[in-house]
N, C-alpha and C positions, 0 to 999 in steps of 0.2 A: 504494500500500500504506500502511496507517496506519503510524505513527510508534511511538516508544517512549509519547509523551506519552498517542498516542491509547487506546496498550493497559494503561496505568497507570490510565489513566480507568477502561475498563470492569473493568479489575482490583477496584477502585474503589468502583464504580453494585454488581456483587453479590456480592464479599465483605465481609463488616463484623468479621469475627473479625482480630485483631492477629495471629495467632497463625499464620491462614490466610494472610494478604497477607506476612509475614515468611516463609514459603513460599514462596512466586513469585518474592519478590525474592530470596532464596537460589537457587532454581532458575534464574533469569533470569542471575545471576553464574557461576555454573555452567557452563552453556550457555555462555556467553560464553567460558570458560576450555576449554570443552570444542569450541568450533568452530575459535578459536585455532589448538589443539593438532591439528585434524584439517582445516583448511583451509576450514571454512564460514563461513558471512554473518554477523560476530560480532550485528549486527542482529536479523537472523532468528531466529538460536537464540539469542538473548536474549529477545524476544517471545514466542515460544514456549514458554520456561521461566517466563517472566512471568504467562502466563493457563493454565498447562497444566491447573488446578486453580479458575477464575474462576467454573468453574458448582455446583462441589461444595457452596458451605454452603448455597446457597440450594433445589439438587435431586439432593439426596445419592444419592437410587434413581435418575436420570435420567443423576448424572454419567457419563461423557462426551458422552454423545448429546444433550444436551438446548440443552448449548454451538454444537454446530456448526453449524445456521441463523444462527445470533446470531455466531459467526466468518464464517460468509460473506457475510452483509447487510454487516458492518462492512468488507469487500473485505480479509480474512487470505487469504493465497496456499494454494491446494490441501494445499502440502507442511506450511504451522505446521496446519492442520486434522485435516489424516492423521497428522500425531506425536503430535497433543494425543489424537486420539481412540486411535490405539492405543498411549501409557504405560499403558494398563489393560487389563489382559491379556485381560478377561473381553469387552472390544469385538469380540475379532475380528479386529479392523483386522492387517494385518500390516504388521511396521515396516519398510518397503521402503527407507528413505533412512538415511542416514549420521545425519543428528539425529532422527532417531523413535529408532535402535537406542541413542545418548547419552541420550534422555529418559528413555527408558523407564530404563536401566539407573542413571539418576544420580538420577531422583526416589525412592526411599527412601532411597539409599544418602545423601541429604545430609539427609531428615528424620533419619537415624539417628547423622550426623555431628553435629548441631546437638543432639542428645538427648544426646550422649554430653560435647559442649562444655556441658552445663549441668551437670552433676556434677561437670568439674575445680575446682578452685581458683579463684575468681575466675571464673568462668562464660564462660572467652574461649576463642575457638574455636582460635584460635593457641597454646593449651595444647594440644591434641588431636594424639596420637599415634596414628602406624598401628597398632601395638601395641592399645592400647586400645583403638581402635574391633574390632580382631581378638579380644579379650576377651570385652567387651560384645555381640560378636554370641553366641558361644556361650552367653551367660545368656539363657536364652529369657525370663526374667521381664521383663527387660527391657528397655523399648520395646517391649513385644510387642507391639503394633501395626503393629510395622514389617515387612512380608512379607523374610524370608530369602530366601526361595527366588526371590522376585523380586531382590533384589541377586545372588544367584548368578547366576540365569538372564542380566540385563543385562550383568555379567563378562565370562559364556561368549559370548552376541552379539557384543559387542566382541570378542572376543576377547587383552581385555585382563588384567592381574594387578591384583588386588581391591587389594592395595598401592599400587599406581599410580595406581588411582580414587579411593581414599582422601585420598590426598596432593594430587590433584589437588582434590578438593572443599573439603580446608581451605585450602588456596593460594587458592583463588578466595572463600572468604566472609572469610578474614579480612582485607579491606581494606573490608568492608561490615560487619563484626562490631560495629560500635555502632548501626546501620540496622535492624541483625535482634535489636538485644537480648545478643547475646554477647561485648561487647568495653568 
């Protein structure tokens, strides 16, 4: 199975947006915090939240399909393939395994954490309270980009409290919060 090193590469080769690869590496901490706490491959779903989004700048209508030849050529294991392709609802895929139902449900919910850590004070994501991001979800102007219903839906999967995911998302970027720009 490739490496951290080898999926940082292709992270790499076809993202060129800062903005995009400070993405994956949020997601890849994430994951990491999130397998942790549920007993997976801290590896694994670190890689996996690493490329979840590696084909998006370059085939934004193709993203997630257009990735996964290009994950299997490079020898990613069926399961990082199956989480990447269904974090997006509209795949299909269903999220059979314990880290597809953490991807899906942690990839907006940390674009939104990371949106919300750039309007505190000092743009550190270690200022970011639950509170606030519980705020800032109710302003729909805000980050509206960021699918709600998709954070809600990842919650109820988990079957976890949106407070908890929260907490957990800023736990895990802010020791990477000067890597991603927020610290």
């Amino acid at each position: 199975m490739p490496n951290r090193a080898d999926a940082l590469a292709l992270l790499e080769e076809h993202t060129k947006t800062d903005s995009l690869r400070r993405h994956g590496l949020a997601l890849e901490a994430v994951m990491r915090a999130a397998a942790e706490r549920d007993g997976g491959d801290l590896e694994l779903w670190g890689i996996t939240g690493l490329l979840h989004d590696f084909d998006y700048e370059g085939h934004p209508d193709e993203h997630p399909f257009w990735g996964r030849p290009v994950l299997e050529e490079h020898g990613y294991p069926t399961e990082v393939v199956l989480a990447i392709q269904g974090h997006a609802n509209f795949s299909g895929v269903p999220r059979e395994s314990s880290m597809a139902r953490w991807l899906f449900a942690l990839d907006e919910l940390t674009g939104f954490v990371m949106a919300v850590a750039m309007v505190q004070p000092g743009r550190t994501v270690s200022s970011v309270r639950v509170q606030s991001v519980r705020k800032k979800l109710k302003d729909k102007a805000f980050a509206r980009s960021v699918s709600r219903e998709d954070i809600a839906q990842g919650t109820a999967e988990l079957g976890l409290d949106l407070d908890e995911l929260v907490q957990l998302v800023v736990d895990a970027l802010t020791p990477i919060s000067s890597e991603i720009g927020l610290g």
